[in-house]
FIBAMAR-187231 format. One line per 4 residues: their letters; for each residue x, y, z of C-alpha. Coordinates in steps of 0.05 Angstrom, whole numbers, plus 32768, in hexadecimal, padded with zeros to 4 digits. Example, Ala and Ser with C-alpha at 12.3 -4.5 7.8 and 13.67 -1.06 7.14 Angstrom:
<recs>
AS> 80F6:7FA6:809C; 8111:7FEB:808F
</recs>
This chain:
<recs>
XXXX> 8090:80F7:7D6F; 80C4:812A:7D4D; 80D9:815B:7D81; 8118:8187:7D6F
XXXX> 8112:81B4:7DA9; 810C:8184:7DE3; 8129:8195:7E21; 8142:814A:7E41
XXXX> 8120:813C:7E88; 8130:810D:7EBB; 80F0:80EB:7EBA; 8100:80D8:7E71
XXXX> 8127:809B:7E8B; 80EB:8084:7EB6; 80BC:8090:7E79; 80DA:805F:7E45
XXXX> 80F1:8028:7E87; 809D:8026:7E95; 8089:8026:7E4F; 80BD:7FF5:7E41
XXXX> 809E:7FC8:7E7D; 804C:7FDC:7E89; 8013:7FE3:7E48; 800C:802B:7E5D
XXXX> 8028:8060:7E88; 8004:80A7:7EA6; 8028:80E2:7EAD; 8014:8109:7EE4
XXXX> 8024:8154:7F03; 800E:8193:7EFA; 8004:81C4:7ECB; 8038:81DD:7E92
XXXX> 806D:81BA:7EBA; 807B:8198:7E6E; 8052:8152:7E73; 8032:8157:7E2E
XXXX> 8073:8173:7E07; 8091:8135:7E33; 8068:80FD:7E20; 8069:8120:7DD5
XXXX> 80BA:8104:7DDF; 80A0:80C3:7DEE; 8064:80B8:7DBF; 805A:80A5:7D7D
XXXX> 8011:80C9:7D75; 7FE7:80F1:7D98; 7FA3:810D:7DA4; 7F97:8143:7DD9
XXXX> 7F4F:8136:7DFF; 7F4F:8189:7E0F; 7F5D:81A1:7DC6; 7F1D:81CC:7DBA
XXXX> 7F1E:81C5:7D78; 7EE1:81B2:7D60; 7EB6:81BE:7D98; 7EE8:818D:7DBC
XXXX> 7ED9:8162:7D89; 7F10:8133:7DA9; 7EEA:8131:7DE7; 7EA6:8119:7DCB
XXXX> 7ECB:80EB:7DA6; 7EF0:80CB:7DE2; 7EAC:80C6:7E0A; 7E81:80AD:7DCE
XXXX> 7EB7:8078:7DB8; 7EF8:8077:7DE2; 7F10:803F:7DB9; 7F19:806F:7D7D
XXXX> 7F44:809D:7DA0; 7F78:805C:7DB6; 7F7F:8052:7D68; 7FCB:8067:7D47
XXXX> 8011:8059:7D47; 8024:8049:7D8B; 803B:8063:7DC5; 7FFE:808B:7DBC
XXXX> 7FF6:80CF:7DEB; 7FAF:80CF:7E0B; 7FC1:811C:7E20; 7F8E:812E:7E5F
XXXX> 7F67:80F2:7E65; 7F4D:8108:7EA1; 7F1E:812B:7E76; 7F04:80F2:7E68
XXXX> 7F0A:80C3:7EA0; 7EEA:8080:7E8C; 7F29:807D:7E56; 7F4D:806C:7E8E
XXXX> 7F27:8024:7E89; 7F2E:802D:7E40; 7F73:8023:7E38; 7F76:7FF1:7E6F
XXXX> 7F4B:7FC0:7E4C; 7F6F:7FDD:7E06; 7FB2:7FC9:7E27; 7F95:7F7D:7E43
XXXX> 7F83:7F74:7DF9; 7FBF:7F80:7DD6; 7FEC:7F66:7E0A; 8024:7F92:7DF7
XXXX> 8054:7FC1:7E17; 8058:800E:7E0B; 8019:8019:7DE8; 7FFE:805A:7E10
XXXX> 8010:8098:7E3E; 7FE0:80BA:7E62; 7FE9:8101:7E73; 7FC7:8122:7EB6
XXXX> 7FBF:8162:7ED3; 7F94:814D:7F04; 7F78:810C:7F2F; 7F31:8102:7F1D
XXXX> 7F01:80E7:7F4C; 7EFF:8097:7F3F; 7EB6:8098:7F30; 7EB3:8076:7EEA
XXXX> 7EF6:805A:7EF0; 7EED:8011:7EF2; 7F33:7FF4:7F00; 7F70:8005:7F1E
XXXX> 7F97:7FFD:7EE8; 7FC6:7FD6:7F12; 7FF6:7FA7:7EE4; 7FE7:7FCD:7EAB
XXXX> 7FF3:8015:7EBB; 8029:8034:7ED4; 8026:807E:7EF5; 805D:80A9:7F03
XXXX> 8057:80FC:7F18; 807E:812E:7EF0; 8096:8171:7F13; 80AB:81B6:7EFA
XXXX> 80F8:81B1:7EE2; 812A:81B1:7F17; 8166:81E0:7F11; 8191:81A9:7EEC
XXXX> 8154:8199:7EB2; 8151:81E7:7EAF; 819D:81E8:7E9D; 81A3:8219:7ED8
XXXX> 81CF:81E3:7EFC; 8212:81CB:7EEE; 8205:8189:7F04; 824E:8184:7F15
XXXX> 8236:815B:7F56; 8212:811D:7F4F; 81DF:810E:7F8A; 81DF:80C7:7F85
XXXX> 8232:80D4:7F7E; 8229:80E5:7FC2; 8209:80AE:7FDF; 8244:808A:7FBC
XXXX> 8282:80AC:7FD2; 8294:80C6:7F90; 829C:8117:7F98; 82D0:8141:7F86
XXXX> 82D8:818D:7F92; 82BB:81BA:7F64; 82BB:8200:7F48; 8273:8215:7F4C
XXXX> 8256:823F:7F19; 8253:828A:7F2E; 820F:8292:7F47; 8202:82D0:7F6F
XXXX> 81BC:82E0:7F91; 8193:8305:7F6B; 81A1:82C4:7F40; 8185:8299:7F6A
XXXX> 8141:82C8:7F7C; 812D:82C6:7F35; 813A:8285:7F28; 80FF:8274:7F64
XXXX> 80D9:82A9:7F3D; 80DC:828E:7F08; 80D3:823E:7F12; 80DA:81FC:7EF1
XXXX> 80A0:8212:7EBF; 80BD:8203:7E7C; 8090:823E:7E5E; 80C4:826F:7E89
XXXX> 8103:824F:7E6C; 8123:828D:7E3E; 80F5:82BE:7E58; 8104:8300:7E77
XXXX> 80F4:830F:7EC6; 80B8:833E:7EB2; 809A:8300:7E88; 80AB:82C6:7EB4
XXXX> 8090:82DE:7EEC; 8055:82E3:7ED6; 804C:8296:7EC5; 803E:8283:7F09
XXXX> 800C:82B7:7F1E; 7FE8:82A9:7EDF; 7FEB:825C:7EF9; 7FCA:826C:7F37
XXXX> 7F8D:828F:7F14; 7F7B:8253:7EE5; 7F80:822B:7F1E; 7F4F:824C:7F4A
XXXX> 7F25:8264:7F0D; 7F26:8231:7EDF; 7F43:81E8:7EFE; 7F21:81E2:7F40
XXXX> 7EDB:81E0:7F21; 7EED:81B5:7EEA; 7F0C:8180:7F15; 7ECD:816E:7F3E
XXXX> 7E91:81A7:7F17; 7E8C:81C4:7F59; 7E88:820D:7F6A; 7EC1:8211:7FA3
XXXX> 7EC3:825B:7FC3; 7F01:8270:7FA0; 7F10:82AC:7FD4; 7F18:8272:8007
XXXX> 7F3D:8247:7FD8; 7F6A:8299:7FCF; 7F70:82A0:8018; 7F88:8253:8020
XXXX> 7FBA:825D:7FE6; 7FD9:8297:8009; 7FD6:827B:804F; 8006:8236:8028
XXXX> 8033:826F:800C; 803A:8289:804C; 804F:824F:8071; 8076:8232:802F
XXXX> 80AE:81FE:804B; 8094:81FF:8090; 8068:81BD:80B3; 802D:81F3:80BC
XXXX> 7FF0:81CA:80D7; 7FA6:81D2:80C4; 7F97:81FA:80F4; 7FD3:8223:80F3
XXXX> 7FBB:8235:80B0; 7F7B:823E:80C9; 7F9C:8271:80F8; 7FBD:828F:80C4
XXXX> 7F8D:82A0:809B; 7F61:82C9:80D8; 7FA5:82ED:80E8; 7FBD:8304:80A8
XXXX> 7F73:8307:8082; 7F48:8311:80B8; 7F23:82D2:809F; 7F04:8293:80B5
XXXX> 7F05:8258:809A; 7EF3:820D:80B6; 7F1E:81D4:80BD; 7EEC:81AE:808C
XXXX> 7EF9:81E4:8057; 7F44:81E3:805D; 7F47:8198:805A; 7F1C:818F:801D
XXXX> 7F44:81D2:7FFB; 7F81:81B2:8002; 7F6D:8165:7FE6; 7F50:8191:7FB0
XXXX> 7F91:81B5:7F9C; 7FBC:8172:7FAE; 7F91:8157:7F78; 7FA5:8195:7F4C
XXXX> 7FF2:8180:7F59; 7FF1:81C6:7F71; 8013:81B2:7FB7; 803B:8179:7FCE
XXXX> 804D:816E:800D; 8089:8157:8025; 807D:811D:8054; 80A5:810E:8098
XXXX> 80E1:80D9:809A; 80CB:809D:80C9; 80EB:8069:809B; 8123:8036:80AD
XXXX> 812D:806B:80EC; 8124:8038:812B; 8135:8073:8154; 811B:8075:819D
XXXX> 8107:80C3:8190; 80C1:80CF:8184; 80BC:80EB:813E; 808C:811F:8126
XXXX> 805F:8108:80F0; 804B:8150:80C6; 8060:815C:8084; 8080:8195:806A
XXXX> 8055:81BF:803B; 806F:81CC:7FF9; 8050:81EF:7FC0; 8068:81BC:7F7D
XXXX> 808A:81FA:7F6B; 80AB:8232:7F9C; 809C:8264:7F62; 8048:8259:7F72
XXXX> 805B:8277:7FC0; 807B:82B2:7FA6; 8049:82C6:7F79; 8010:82C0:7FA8
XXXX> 803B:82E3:7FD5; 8046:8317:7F9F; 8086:831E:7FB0; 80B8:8339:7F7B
XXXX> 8101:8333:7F6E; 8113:8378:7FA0; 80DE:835E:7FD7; 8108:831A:7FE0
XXXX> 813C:833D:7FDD; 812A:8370:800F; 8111:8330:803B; 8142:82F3:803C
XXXX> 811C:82D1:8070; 80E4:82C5:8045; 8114:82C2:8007; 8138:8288:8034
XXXX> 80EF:825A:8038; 80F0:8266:7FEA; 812C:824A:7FE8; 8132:8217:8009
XXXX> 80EE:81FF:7FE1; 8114:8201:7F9D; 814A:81D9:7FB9; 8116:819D:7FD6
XXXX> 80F0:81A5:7F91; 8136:8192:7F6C; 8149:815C:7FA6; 8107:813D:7F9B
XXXX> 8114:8138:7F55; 8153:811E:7F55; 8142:80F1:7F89; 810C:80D0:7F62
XXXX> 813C:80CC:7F2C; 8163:809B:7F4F; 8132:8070:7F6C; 812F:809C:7FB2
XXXX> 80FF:80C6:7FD7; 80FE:810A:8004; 80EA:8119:8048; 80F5:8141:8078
XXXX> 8106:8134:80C7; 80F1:814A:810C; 80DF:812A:8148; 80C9:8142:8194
XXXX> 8117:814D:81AE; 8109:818F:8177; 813F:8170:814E; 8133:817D:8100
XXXX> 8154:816E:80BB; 813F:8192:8076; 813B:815E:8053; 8147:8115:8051
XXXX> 8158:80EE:8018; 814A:809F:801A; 8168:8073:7FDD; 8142:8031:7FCF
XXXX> 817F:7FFD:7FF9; 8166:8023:8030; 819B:8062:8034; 8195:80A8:804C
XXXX> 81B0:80EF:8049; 81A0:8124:8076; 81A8:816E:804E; 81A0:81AF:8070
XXXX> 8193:81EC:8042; 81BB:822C:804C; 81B7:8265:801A; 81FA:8289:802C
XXXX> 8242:8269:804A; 8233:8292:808A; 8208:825E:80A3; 822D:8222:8097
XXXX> 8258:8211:80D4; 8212:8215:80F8; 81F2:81E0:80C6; 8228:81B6:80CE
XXXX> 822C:81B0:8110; 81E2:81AA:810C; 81E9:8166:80DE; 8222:8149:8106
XXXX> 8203:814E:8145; 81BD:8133:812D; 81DD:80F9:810E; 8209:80E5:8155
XXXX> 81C5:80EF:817F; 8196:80C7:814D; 81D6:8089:814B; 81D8:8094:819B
XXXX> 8186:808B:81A0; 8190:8049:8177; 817B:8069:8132; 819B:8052:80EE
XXXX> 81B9:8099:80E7; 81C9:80BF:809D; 81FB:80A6:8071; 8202:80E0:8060
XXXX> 820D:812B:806F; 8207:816C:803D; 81F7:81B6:8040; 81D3:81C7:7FFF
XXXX> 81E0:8212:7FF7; 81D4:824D:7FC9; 8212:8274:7FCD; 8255:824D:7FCE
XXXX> 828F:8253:7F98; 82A1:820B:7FA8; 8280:81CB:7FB0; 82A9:81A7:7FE5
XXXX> 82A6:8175:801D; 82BF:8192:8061; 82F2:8179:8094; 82BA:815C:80C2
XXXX> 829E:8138:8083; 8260:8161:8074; 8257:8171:802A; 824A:81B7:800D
XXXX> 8224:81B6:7FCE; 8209:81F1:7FA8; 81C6:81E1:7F8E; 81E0:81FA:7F4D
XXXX> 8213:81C0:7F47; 81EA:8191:7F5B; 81CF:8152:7F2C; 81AB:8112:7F38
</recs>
């Protein structure tokens, strides 16, 4: 479909590979993170199952005759079928029939329950998760250093673009929501507070037409922000909560809350690195919580521009969330996938990025030059103890940072890469 003002993503490439290969393919992720205008790149028609026009007229349609709403030029955007769930088995047998490639996408905000889904879809239809834009689909990276480059041996020193802090708070501020894009700081902010409120208002009772208690479903929310990039347990949120709200809240609760808004693509966590390790060390198996979006934590936090500035500690959690939001995009891109590493000799890495023929980087993330000699050291000395306990250590080493005029590779062969250089 004609789209003069589309903003390339890096899930494009994926998109027209699957379509090119499977009958149909489902776009998931969360909200406004640009799935519809997307798939609209991608598609030949549309209809849209949550257009009220009509009384939803759509809607009825799809339930009364799903058939009907399969009909035009094709790829054809089915745009929220979870509305309608049983389409899912719709276009399945749709696609078995006309045994040809590229005939739908799917677009999802949510995972519905599987009740009245009949088939897996397996064979037939692809599904792949779209994020919020990373710095680089933003434009608010150079992309002067390739990640994959990396992996490769082909770098070269660069001149990073000036970038000074306050740059760098209000770009976590603002997010990878397309809708911010062009906007000033007094709008953009306000994107993802207004995010969080159709979420707990709106999303979580249309998912499963349950009344959840939303003040729980606040306090949880809060407690995540709180503990943003950390490997916070339940029940360290659970404590959490009674310290800072002076509220309780069961185990039960915060399990089912958090399937709930995992099923809202609202978090994502970032799972542990066991893979390919064959270390003797004992690894730790919790993942790192992440909202999809670093921007969400701040604005449950309500935190503005002068109160990360006024606390960098927090500002530094933030941050370092932005950055594994971008590596886990560009990872993805090429075929890899993020972690992060610890184990029970307290030794820990950021984040770990595997590549598909079994490779692996090991990235600490710095805001400011002060702490590099420290992170380092830090990467150097995990990677000699991990080879020494019979592990398949990193191939390699880099410090992704916020503030550096140069992205460079050091004498003791670490890499220093501003996030706002960095590509996949």
């Amino acid at each position: 479909m004609e789209n003069n003002k589309y903003l390339p993503r890096l899930v494009d490439k994926q998109i027209a590979l699957e379509l090119a290969t499977f009958g149909a393919v489902c776009i998931e992720g969360p909200k406004w993170c640009g799935k519809t205008w997307t798939s609209k790149h991608h598609a030949a028609s549309a209809i849209y199952l949550g257009d009220p026009a009509g009384n939803f007229q759509n809607k009825t349609l799809a339930k009364l005759e799903p058939s009907k709403v399969l009909e035009g030029k094709t790829p054809r955007l089915v745009d929220e079928w979870q509305e309608v769930p049983f389409i899912w088995d719709a276009v399945r047998h749709e696609v078995d029939k006309r045994d040809i490639k590229g005939q739908f996408i799917l677009t999802g905000s949510s995972t519905p329950t599987q009740k009245g889904i009949l088939h897996s879809g397996a064979g037939r239809i692809s599904t792949l998760k779209m994020r919020p834009m990373s710095l680089y689909e933003s434009r608010d990276s150079s992309g002067q250093v390739s990640l994959l480059g990396l992996f490769n041996g082909e770098f070269e020193t660069v001149v990073a673009p000036e970038v000074n802090l306050e740059t760098l708070i209000k770009l976590a501020i603002r997010g990878g929501w397309p809708g911010s894009l062009g906007l000033p700081y007094n709008k953009y902010r306000l994107i993802p507070k207004e995010y969080i409120k159709s979420i707990i208002n709106h999303d979580v009772y249309r998912l499963e037409g349950i009344n959840r208690d939303t003040k729980k479903i606040q306090l949880l929310l809060r407690s995540l922000a709180r503990n943003e990039a950390t490997t916070a347990s339940i029940p360290a949120l659970q404590r959490d909560i009674v310290q800072y709200d002076n509220e309780d809240i069961s185990k039960d609760t915060v399990t089912t809350y958090l399937a709930i808004l995992e099923r809202l693509f609202l978090i994502e966590d970032q799972k542990p690195f066991t893979f390919n390790i064959r270390s003797r060390s004992r690894i730790k198996q919790a993942s790192k919580r992440h909202f999809i979006d670093p921007s969400l934590a701040i604005a449950l936090l309500d935190a503005t521009y002068d109160d990360l500035l006024n606390d960098l500690h927090t500002f530094g959690f933030m941050f370092e969330a932005l950055c594994e939001r971008d590596l886990q995009i560009y990872a993805e891109s090429i075929g890899g996938e993020l972690y992060h590493y610890q184990d029970y000799k307290n030794r820990e890495i950021d984040a770990v990025v595997q590549l598909e023929d079994g490779r692996w980087g090991a990235f600490e993330i710095k805001l400011g030059a002060d702490s590099f000699d420290e992170a380092a050291h830090k990467l150097i000395k995990i990677k000699k103890e991990l080879e020494q306990d019979g592990a398949n250590g990193p191939n390699l080493l880099v410090i992704i940072c916020g503030l550096s005029s140069y992205a460079y590779k050091r004498e003791d062969g670490v890499y220093v890469v501003p996030i706002t250089t960095l590509k996949p």
